[in-house]
C-alpha positions in Angstrom: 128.4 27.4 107.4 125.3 29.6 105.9 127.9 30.7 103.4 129.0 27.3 102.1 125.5 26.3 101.8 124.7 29.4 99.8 127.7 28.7 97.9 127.3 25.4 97.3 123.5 25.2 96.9 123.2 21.9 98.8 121.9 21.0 102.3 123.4 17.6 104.0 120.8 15.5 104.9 122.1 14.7 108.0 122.1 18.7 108.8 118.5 18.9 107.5 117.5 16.1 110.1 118.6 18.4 113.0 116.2 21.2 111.8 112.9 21.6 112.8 109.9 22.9 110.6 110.1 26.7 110.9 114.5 26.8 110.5 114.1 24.1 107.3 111.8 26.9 105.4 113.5 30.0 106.3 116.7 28.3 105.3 115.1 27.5 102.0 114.0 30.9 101.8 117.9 31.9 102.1 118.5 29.3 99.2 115.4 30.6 97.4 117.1 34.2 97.5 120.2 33.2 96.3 119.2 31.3 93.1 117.1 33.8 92.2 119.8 36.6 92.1 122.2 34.6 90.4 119.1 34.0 88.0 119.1 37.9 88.2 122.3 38.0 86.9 122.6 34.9 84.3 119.5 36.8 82.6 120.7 40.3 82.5 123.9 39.0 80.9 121.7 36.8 78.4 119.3 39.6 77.6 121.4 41.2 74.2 121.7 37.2 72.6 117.9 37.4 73.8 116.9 40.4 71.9 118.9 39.1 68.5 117.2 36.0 68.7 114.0 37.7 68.8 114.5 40.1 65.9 115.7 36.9 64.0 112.5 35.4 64.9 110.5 38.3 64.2 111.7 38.1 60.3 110.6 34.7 60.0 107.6 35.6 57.9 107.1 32.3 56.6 106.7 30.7 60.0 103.1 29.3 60.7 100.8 30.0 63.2 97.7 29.7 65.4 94.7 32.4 66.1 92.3 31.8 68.4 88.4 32.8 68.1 87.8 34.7 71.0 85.0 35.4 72.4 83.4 39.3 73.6 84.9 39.4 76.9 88.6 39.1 75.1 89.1 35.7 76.2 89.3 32.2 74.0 85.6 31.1 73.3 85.5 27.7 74.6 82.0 25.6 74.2 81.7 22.9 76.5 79.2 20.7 75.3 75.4 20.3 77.2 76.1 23.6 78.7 75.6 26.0 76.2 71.3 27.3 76.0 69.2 24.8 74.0 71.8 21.7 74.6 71.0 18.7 76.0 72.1 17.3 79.1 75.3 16.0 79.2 74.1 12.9 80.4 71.7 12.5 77.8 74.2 13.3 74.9 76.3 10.7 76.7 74.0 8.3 76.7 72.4 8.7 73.3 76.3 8.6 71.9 76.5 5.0 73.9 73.3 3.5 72.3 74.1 4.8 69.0 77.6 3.4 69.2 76.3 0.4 70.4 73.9 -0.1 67.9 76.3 1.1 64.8 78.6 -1.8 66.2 75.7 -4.7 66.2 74.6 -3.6 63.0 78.2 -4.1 61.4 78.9 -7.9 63.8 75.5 -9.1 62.5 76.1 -7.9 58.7 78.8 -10.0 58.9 77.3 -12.6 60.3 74.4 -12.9 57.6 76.9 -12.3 54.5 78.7 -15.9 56.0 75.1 -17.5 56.5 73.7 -16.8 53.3 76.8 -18.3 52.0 75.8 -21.1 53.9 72.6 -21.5 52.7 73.7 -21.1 49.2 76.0 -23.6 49.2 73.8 -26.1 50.9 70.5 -25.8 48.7 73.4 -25.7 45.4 74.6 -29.0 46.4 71.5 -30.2 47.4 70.0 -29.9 43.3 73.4 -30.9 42.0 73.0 -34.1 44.5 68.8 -34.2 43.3 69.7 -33.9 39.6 72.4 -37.1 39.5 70.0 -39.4 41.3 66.8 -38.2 38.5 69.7 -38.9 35.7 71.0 -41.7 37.4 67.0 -43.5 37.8 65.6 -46.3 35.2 62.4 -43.7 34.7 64.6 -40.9 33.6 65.6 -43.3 30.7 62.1 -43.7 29.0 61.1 -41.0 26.8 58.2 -41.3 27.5 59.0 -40.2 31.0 61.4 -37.4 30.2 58.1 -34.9 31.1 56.6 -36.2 33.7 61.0 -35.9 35.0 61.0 -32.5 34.5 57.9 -31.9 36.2 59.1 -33.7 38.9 62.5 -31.9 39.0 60.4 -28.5 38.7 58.4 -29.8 41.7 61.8 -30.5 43.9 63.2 -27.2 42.9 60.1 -25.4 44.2 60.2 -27.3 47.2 63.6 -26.4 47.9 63.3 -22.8 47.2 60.4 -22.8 49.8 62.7 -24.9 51.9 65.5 -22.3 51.3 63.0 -19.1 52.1 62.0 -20.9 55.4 65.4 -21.3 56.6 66.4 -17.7 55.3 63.9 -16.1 57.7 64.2 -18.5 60.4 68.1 -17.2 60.1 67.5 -13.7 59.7 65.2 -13.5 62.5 67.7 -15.5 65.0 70.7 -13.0 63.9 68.0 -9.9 64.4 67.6 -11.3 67.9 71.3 -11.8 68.1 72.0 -8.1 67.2 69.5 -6.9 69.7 71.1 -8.9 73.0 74.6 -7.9 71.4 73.5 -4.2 71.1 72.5 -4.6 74.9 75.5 -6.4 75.5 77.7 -3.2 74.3 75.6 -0.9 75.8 76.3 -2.9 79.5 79.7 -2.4 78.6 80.0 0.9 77.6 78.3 1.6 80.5 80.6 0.1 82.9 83.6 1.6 81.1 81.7 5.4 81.6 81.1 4.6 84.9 84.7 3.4 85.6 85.4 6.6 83.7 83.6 8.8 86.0 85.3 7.1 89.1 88.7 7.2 87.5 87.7 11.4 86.9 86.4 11.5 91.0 89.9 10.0 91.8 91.6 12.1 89.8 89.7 15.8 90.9 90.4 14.4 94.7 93.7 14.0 94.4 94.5 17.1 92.5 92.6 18.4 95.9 95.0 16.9 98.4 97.7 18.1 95.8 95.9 21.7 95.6 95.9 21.6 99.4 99.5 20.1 99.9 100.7 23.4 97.7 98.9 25.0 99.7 100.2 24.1 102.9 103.8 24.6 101.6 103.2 28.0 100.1 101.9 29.1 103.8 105.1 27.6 105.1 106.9 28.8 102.7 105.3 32.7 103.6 105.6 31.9 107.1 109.3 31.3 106.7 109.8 34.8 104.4 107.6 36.6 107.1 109.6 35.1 110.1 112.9 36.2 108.1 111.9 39.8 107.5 110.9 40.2 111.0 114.0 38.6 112.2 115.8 40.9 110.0 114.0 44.0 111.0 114.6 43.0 114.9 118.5 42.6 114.5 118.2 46.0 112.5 116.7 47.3 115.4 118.8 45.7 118.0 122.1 46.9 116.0 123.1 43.7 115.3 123.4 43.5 111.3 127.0 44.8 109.6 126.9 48.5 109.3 124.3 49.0 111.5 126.0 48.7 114.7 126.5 50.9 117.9 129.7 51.0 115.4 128.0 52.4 113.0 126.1 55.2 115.0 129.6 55.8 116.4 130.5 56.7 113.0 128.3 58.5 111.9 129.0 60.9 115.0 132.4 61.2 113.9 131.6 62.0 110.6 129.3 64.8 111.7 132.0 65.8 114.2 134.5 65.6 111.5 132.9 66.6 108.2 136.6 66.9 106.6 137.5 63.2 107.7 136.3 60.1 106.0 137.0 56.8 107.5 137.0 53.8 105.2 136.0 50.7 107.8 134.8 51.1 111.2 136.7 51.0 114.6 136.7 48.4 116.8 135.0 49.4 120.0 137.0 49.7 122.9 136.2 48.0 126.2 137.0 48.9 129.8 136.0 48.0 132.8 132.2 48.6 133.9 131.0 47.6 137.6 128.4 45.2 138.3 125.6 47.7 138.4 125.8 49.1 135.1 124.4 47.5 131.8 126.7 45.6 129.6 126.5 46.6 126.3 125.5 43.8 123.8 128.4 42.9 121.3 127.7 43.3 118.0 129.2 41.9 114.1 132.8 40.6 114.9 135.2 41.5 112.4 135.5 38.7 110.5 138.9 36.9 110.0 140.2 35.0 106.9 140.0 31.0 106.7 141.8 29.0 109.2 144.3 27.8 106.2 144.7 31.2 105.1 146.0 32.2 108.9 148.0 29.7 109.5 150.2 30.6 106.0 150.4 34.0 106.7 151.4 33.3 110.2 154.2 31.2 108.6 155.7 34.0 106.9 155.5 36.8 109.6 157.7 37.2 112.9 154.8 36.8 115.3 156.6 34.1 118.0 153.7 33.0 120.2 151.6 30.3 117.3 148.1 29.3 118.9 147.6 25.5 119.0 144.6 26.0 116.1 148.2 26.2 114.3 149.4 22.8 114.8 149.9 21.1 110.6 148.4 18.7 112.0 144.9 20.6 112.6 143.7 21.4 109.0 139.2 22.0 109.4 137.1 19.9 107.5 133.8 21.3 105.8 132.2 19.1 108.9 132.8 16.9 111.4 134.1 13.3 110.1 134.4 11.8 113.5 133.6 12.7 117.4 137.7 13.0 117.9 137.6 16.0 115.1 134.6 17.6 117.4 137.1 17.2 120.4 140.1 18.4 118.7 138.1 21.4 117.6 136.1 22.5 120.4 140.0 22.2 122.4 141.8 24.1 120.2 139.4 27.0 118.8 136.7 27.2 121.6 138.4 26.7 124.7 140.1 29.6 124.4 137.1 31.5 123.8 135.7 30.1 126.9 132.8 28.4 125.2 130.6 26.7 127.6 131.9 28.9 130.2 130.0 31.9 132.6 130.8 34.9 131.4 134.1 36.6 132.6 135.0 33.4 134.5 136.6 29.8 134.9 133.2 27.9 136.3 131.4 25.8 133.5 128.0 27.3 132.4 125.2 24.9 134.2 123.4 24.6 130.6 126.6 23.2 128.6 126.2 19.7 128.8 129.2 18.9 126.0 128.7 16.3 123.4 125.6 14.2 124.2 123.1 12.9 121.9 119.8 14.6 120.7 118.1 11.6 122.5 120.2 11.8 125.7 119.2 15.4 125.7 115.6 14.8 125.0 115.5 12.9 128.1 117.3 14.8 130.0 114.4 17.5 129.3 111.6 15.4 129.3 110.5 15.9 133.2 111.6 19.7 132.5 108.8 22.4 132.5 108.4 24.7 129.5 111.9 27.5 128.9 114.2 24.6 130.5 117.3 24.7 128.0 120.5 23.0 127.4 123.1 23.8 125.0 125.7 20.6 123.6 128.4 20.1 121.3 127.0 19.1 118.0 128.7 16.0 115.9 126.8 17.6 112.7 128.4 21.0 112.2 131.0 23.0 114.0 129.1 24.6 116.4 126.4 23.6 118.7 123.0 22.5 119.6 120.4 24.5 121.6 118.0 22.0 122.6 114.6 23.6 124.1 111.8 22.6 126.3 108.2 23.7 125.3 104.9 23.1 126.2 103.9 20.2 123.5 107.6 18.8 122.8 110.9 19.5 121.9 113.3 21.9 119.7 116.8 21.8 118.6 118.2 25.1 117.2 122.0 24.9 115.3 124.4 27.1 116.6 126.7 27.8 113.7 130.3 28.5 115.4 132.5 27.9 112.2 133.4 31.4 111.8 134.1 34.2 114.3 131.1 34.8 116.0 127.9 32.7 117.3 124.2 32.9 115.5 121.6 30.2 115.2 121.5 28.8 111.9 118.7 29.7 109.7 117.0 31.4 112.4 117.8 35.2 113.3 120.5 37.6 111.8 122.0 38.2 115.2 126.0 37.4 115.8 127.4 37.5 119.1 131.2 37.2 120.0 130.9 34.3 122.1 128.1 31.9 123.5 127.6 33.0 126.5 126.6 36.1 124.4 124.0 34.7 122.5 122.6 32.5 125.9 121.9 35.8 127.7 120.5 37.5 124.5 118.1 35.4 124.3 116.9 34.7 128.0 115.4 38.4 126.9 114.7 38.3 123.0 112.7 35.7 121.8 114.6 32.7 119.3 111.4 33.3 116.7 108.3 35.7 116.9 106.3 32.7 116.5 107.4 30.1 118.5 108.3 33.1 121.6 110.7 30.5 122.9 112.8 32.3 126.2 115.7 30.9 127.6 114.3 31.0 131.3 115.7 27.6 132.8 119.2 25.9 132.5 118.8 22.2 132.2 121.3 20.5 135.2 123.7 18.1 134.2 123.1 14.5 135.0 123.6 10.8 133.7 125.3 10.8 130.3 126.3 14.7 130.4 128.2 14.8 134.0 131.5 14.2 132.2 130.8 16.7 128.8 131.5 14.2 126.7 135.1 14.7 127.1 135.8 17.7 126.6 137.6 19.0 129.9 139.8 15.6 130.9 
């Protein structure tokens, strides 16, 4: 399973659901690993195309380009404005640049407006003598030459009067459009105002989301730690416990022989044997299976050899899925590949194990731990993957480890390193090793079977 998802570079979301916390970021750790040696690779393969394209690049003589002045520690010299000695405040300089914006705008709305009332005023005071001069040409006294004087006098007269009339109403109107530019000049200011305030919320938004961000980061980076942390140490610990490949009680068995025999070189290690040990002597725990081709790949090469007894994995009509597409697959499975590796069974005999419950639901098992005190443990088929599901009791809540059980061995999935030849195996590992160095979670308690779990799901009828 670990090695399709390597492969593949994709998680099923259903999968990631069954994960808690600590397994989601050491598996993405895993993925993390991966992409960056294949981006190992890709680059090392790119690197000669790099290198032309750079000394193609570097020819380019005519391309353009930027310097920056630096300043004398080396770095870009950046001045930010009302900070440097001698500035003003920032607040100031804002606020003088407001008025004087303010103030360049009212100047230009009220030139405007007095270029269109002196054409007003022009036009008014011209049609005003045109309309003067027709009534003095149209009157009987205007006739008489006698009277042509004292006309023009009179005419000179009106034209005065109207030219005072016309100076009155020119500074009654310039001093109304002064007033007018100084309530619109206050009227921008307001405004500007408001927007530079809005401004300055809009900026205290901003700087405290990019602190939640700066904090969410930082949260994942930790987890992210944690998970490489928890995957060295887990890594170390199966090192230690000689339960990696190659560094096995196989492989110290080797290396004696190869002192013992300095002449003979043995290309793959020896499966241990095993004999019979009484009850008072320590079992030794089994380390990496050898690991057999696919389940296709068997059942062709079985096809073509003279072997006569053909397990009932075999059958054409059992061909494995990537995962699960149905709860009669998970039976079909767990009855042809487990059973005859007594999965869910006590070790070396024919009694179910009390903490296999079969296939049951997280829920189901959730409840069936609820009343439970803190190591109580149950193991059940999972409908997810094919393998199972070690559901734990602690002191706060609940956690669900996946048991990968695809292959030919047993190890928790994106957890430890550890692979045990069967379950029981890995159940009694554990009772002693912790699941994580974090979490310390001991198997101390097998969970008894009631309610939805008394008839495993249907596995055994």
């Amino acid at each position: 399973m670990m090695q399709q998802i390597l492969r593949d570079m994709f998680v099923d979301p259903e999968l990631l659901d069954e994960l808690n916390e600590g397994q989601k970021q050491i598996l993405f750790y895993k993925i993390r690993q991966e992409q960056v040696r294949r981006w190992t690779e890709h680059d090392s393969q790119q690197e000669g195309s790099w290198e032309r394209s750079r000394v193609l690049t570097n020819r380019d003589e005519t391309r353009k380009s930027v310097q920056w002045l630096k300043g004398r520690d080396g770095e870009v010299w950046v001045w930010i404005m009302g900070e440097a000695p001698g500035d003003k405040p920032h607040e100031l300089i804002v606020k003088e640049l407001m008025e004087e914006r303010a103030k360049r705008q009212a100047q230009l709305e009220a030139q405007e407006l007095w270029r269109k009332k002196e054409e007003e005023i022009k036009q008014k005071f011209r049609d005003a003598i045109t309309k003067e001069k027709a009534r003095l040409v149209a009157g009987k006294w205007k006739e008489e030459a006698e009277d042509r004087k004292a006309a023009k006098q009179e005419e000179e007269r009106i034209r005065e009067k109207l030219k005072k009339q016309e100076e009155e109403e020119r500074k009654r109107e310039e001093e109304e459009i002064r007033r007018a530019e100084e309530e619109r000049a206050k009227e921008l200011y307001m405004s500007l105002e408001q927007e530079q305030s809005k401004s300055e919320q809009r900026d205290r938004e901003w700087e405290e989301q990019l602190r939640r961000s700066k904090e969410a980061d930082e949260e994942m980076t930790r987890k992210a730690r944690w998970a490489r942390d928890e995957y060295n140490r887990q890594s170390l610990r199966a090192i230690e416990k000689g339960h990696v490949a190659g560094l096995s009680v196989q492989f110290q068995k080797q290396t004696h022989l190869n002192k013992a025999n300095p002449h003979k070189r043995h290309s793959t290690f020896t499966e241990p044997t095993t004999s019979p040990v009484s009850n008072n002597e320590v079992h030794p725990r089994p380390g990496l299976q050898r690991a057999e081709p696919p389940l296709y790949r068997r059942r062709q090469s079985r096809r073509h050899s003279t072997t006569t007894l053909q397990p009932l994995m075999d059958s054409p009509a059992w061909v494995r899925a990537p995962r699960p597409s149905s709860r009669e697959s998970v039976v079909v499975w767990f009855t042809e590949e487990q059973k005859p590796k007594k999965a869910g069974y006590e070790r070396n005999t024919n009694d179910i194990a009390p903490w296999f419950h079969g296939i049951i639901s997280r829920e189901d098992s959730e409840g069936l731990l609820m009343n439970a005190t803190e190591g109580c443990f149950l193991v059940r088929v999972s409908e997810r993957i094919w393998g199972y599901t070690l559901s734990y009791r602690t002191a706060s809540g609940f956690k669900h480890f996946l048991i990968d059980a695809s292959g030919d061995y047993y190890s928790f999935l994106g957890v430890d390193q550890n692979r045990h030849a069967t379950l029981a195996d890995l159940i009694d590992f554990h009772k002693e090793d912790v699941i994580t160095t974090t979490g310390k979670e001991l198997l101390l308690e097998a969970c008894m079977r009631s309610g939805p779990s008394a008839d495993f799901g249907g596995l055994f009828s």
